[in-house]
N, C-alpha and C positions, 0 to 999 in steps of 0.2 A: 638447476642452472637457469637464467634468464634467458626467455625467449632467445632466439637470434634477431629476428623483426624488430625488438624495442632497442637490443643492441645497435642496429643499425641505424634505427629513428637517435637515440641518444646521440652517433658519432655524430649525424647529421647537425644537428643545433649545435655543433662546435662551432660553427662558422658564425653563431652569432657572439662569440668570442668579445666580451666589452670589458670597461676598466674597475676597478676596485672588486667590492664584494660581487658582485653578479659575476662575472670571472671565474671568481674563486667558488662561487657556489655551482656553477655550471660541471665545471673541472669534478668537485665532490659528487656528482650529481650523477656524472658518466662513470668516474669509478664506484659507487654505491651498487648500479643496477648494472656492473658487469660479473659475469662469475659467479661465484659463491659469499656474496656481500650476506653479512649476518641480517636478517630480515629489520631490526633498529638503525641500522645502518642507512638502509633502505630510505626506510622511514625519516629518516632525522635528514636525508638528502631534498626530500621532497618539500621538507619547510623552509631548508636551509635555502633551496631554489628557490619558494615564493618569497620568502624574505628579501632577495634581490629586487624585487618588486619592481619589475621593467615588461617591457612588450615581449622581449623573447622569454622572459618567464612563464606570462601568459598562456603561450603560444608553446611551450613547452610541456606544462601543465595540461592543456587541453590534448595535444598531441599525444601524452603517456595513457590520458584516461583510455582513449582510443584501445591502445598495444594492451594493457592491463586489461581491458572490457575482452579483446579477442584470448587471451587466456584464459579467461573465468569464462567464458563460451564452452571452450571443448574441455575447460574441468569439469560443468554443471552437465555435460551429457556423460561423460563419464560415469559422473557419482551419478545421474540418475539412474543407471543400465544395473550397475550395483542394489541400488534400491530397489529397484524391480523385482531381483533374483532374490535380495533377502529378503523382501514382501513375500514372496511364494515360497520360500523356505517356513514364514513363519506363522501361514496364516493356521495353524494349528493352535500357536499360544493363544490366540484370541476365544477358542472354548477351553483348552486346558489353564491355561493361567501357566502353564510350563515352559521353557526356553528350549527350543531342538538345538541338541549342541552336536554339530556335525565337523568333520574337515573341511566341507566344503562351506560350512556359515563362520566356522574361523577366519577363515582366509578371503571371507568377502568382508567381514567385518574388521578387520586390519587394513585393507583396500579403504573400505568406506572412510575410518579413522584418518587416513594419509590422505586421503582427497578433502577431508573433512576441514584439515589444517592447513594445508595450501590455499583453499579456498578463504580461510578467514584470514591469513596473510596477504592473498590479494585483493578483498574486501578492505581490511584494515589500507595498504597503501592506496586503495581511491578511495576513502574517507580521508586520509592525506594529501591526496588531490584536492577534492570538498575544501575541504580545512584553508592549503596556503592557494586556492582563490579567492577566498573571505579574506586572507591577510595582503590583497592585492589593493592598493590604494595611493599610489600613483598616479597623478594625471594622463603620464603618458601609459600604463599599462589597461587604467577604466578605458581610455581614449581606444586602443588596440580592440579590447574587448566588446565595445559599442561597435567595432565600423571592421572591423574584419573578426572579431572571434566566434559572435554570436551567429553569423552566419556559415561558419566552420563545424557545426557541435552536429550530431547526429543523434546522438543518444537523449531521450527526454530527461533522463535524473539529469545529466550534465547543464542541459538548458536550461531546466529550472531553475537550478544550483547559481550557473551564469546570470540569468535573469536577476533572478533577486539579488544576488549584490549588486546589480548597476543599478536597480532602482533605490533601493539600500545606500547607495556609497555617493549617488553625484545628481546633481537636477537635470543631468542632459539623459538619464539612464532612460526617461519616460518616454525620450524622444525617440533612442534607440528601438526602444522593445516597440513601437509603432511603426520605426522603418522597417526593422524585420519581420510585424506582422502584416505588412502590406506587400513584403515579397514572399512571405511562408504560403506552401500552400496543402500538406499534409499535414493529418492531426497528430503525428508527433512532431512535429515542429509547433504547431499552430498552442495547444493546448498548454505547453508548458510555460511559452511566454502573457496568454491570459491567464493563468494563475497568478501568475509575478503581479500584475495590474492586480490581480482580485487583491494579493497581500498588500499592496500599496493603497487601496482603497482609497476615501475618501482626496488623498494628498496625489493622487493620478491624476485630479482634475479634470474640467470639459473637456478639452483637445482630445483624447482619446476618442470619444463618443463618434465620431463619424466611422472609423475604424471598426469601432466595434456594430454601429446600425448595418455596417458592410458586409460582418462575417457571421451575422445574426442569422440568414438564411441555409448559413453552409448543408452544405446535402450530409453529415455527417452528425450523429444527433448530439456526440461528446464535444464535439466542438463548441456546438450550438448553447448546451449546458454550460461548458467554460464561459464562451462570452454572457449566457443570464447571471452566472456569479460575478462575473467581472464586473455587470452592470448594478447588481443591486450592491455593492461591496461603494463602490461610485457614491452612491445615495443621494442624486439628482435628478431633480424634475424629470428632467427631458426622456430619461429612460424607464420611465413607468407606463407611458403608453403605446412603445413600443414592444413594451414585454407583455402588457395586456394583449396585443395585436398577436402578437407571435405565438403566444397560448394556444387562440383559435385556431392555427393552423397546424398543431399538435397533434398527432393522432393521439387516440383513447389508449389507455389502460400502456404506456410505453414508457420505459425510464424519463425519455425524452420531456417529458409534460411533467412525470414529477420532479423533473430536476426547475422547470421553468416555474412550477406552481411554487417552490422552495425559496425563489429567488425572490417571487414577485411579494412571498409571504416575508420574507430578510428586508426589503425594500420598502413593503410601504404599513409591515406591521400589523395588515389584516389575517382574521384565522379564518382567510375560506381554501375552501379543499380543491380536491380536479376537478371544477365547474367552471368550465371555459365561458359563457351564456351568463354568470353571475359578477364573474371578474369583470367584462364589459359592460357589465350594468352599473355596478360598483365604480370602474374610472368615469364613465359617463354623467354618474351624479357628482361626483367629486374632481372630475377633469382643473375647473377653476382653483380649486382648493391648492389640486397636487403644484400646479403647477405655478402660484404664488407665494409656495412654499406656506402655506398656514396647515399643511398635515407634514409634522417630523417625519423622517423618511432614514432608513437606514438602522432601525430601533429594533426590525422583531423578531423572530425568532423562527426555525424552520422547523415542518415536521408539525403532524397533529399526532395529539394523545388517544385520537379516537382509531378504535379498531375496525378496518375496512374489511373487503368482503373477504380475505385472507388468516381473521383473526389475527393473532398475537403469538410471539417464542416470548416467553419470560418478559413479555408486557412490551415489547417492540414489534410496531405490525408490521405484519408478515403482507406487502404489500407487492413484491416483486412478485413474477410467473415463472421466474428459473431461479431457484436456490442452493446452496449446498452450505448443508450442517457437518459444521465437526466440531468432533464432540473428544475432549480429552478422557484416555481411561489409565492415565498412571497408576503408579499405587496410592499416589494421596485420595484418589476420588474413593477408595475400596472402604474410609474412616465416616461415621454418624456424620450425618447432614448436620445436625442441632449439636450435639456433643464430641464434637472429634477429638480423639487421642492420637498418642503417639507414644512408642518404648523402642529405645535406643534409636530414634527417626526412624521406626517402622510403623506403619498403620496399624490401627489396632480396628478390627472389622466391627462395625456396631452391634448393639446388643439387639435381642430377638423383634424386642418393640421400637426399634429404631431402625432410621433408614438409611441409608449411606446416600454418600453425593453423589455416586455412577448411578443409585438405581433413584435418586429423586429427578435427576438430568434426564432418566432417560425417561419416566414416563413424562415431564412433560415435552421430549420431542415425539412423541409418540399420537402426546395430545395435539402438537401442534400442526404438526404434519397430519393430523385428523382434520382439523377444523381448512384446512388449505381448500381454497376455490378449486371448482370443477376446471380441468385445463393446464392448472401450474404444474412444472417441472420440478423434481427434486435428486439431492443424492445427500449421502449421507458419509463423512470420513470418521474412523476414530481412530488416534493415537495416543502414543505413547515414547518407547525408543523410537520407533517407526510408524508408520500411518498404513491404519489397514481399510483400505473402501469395503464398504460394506455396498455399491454401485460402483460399474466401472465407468458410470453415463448417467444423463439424469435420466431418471423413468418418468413417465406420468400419473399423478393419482390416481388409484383407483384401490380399490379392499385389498388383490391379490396383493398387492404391492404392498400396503401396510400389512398383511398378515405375515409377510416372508421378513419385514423390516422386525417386527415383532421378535419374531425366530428369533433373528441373529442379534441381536440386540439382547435376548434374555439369555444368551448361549457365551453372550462376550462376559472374559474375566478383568477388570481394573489389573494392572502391574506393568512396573518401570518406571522412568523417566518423564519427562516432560518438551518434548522435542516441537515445539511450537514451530521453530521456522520450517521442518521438513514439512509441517502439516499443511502450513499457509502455502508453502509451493505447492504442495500437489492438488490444494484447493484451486489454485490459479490458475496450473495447467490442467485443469479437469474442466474449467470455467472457459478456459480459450484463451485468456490473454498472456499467457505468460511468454516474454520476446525470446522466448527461446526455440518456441513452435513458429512453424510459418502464419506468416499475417491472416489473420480470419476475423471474421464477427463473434463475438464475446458469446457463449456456451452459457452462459448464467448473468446473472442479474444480481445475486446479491449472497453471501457469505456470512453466516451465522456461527461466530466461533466461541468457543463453551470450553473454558478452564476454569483448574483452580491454585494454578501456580505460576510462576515465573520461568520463563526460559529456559531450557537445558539445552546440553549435546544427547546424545543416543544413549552417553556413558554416563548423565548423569551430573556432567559439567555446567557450573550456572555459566550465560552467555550474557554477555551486554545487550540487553533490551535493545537499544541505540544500533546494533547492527542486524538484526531480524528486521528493524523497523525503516532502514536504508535500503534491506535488499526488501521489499514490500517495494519499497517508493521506485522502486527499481521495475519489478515485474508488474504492479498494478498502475505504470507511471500516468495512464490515459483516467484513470479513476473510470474505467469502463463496469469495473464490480464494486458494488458497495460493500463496506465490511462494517459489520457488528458484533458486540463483543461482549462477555457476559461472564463477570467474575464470580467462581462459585466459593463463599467460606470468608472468614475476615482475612486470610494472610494470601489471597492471591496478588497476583502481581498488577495494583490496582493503576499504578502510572502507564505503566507499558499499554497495559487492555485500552486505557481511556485515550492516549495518544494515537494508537493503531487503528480504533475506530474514526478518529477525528482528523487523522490524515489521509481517511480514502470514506469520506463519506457519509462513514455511518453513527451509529449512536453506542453508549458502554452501558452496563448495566452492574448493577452490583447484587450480587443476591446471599444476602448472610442470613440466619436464623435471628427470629424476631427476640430482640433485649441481648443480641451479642455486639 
């Protein structure tokens, strides 16, 4: 049955009671989400409401996301408490390759299943949220949205979402997302309306710039990251030599500086690395140039190929100090790296002179987290139906700590499933940021995720990429962890990895045997 709380928000917006379809779509809207409404019902309320396309639509819309977000709250603590107990039931499968079949792993895993599906019922209706705010395009409901809605939203996925359709949808959107970033003043406010700017890029124009010279300082370093993308995205003069300036004052070796070196590198096309001392030497001979516009600006490319003092995971350096590897071990990984089979869709285990994909993955994290600088953090997850840490924390490098990784590493059996999105949550909340812990500073730096499949449920069910990659935008909304992603085999799921990495951050890899 539907909350009583959204019952009660739905009577409420009866009062905004108007003529023709909005009316009648309101009227459907309150009976869909009362009771035992068939969940299409639901859904088809939710468009049928934005199709009204008025201020109280709006306003209605943003309102629900709210009551829906406080449900999928105490379902995700639920199904996490679940998760927990059948992690400890099962961490046996991971050296037998066996499933503990108990009464008491039945009846968590029937639990798990029914939270499992609620959840992507109330995921699916705020994708229908999402969805009929894109179909809002109204003067009076953009107008609403600009001057009272954007400063209503709390939630970062919502304002982002908000954000870009008004800059999306109208010329005054630009103006909006500057009045509300002159009154935001925490980085989940702040961060998701410079995105919107970064997506508008070029067509943001000057005006912004003063705005953004303002919040360049923020004492928070994602913020600070936000506005250098929002700046080089711009690809004007005026902010090259303020992002050179603001370099300098970057401490060493901190996301913070590579996110500013990334920008300055998108902006003006140069491949120099974190050399605060060469970047100012570099504007200083070229200050005239930049700012005549006779050097194109906006052209280059982020990221160097060269491996820094952290080496490389599968040819991405490993340049963050706090990371966490997870490492898929379904049954697909248990088939020849170079020749994988399959009978009746079961793996067929490589022959004596071949290597399978679990054990080519793992020596090179083995390698990689070898070659890691003295000082960096690490953990390591691997799944499958469920995600088993192999750390409950990150530890520090050192031998003892690669010889125990070793162990359990060569003790773990590939079998099951492909359960990608449980993996990514528990990488997040291992990491710190996931909004369902209380507010902290971010536990890692950056997330190296290693498949060779497409999405599933626990049971094996394929999932729509499209909702793993919503609720990511959801817990990583700050882009405080970077994600990297590393397809193992020709038939992983080479859209989803490449998207997942390029909406928080980081870079995709494809790794197939050489002439496949």
């Amino acid at each position: 049955m539907r909350a009583p709380g959204l019952v009660a928000l739905l009577l409420g917006v009866a009062a905004f009671a108007g003529p023709g379809d909005g009316a009648a779509a309101r009227a459907r809207f309150l009976a869909a989400f009362r009771g035992n409404a068939e969940p299409a019902a639901r859904l088809e309320a939710i468009t049928e409401l934005a199709r009204s396309d008025s201020p109280q639509a709006a306003q209605t819309l943003l309102e629900t996301w709210d009551e829906l977000e406080k449900e999928a709250l105490k379902r995700r603590k639920e199904l996490n408490a679940v998760l927990l107990k059948l992690r400890a039931l099962e961490r046996d499968r991971l050296r037998t390759g066996v499933y503990p079949s108990t009464p008491e792993r039945t009846a968590l895993g029937k639990r798990e299943a029914e939270l499992a599906a609620a959840q992507r019922q109330t995921d699916a209706e705020q994708g229908a949220v999402l969805g009929g705010i894109r179909m809002l395009q109204s003067t009076e409901a953009l107008a609403w949205l600009a001057d009272e809605g954007i400063a209503k939203v709390t939630s970062p996925l919502l304002l982002h979402e908000v954000s870009l359709h008004l800059v999306s949808s109208q010329d005054t959107g630009i103006s909006a997302l500057v009045v509300a970033l002159e009154s935001a003043r925490r980085p989940e406010q702040l961060v998701p309306l410079l995105h919107a700017l970064e997506r508008r890029g070029r067509d943001a124009g000057p005006s912004v710039v003063p705005t953004l010279l303002r919040l360049l300082p923020h004492g928070d370093w994602v913020v600070r990251a936000a506005v250098a993308r929002a700046m080089a995205a711009l690809a004007l003069p005026e902010c090259v030599g303020p992002l050179v300036e603001a370099v300098q004052k970057e401490k060493r070796d901190t996301r913070g500086l590579q996110e500013f070196i990334r920008a300055l590198q998108v902006l003006t096309g140069q491949p120099i690395g974190p050399f605060p001392d060469i970047w100012a030497r570099w504007y200083a001979d070229r200050r005239d140039d930049v700012l005549s516009g006779r050097i194109p600006l906006g052209r280059g490319r982020a990221g160097s190929d060269e491996a820094g003092p952290g080496g490389r995971f599968y040819g991405i350096p490993q340049d963050a100090l706090r990371i966490v590897y997870v490492l898929d071990i379904s049954g697909s990984m248990e088939v020849s790296f170079t020749n994988p089979k399959w009978v009746d869709n079961l793996p067929v285990p490589p022959k004596a002179d071949e290597e399978s994909r679990f054990h080519a993955a793992r020596s090179e994290l083995l390698r990689a987290v070898k070659s890691l600088r003295s000082g960096t953090q690490y953990a390591v997850l691997l799944f499958s139906d469920h995600v088993f840490p192999l750390h409950d924390d990150l530890v520090p490098v050192s031998e003892k700590a690669h010889a125990r990784l070793t162990e359990d590493l060569s003790a773990s059996q590939p079998g099951g499933n492909t359960n990608i999105r449980a993996a990514l949550e528990a990488a997040l909340r291992l990491a710190g940021v996931h909004p369902d812990e209380p507010a902290k500073d971010a536990r890692a730096d950056a997330i190296f995720l290693v498949s060779d499949g497409a999405p599933t449920d626990a049971m094996g069910n394929r999932e729509d990429p499209e909702w793993t990659l919503q609720a990511v935008r959801n817990w990583n909304a700050l882009r405080r962890v970077t994600i990297h992603t590393i397809g193992i085999g020709r038939e992983h799921g080479a859209g989803f990895l490449r998207a997942l990495a390029e909406q928080n951050g980081g870079r995709y890899l494809a790794v197939v045997p050489e002439g496949k």
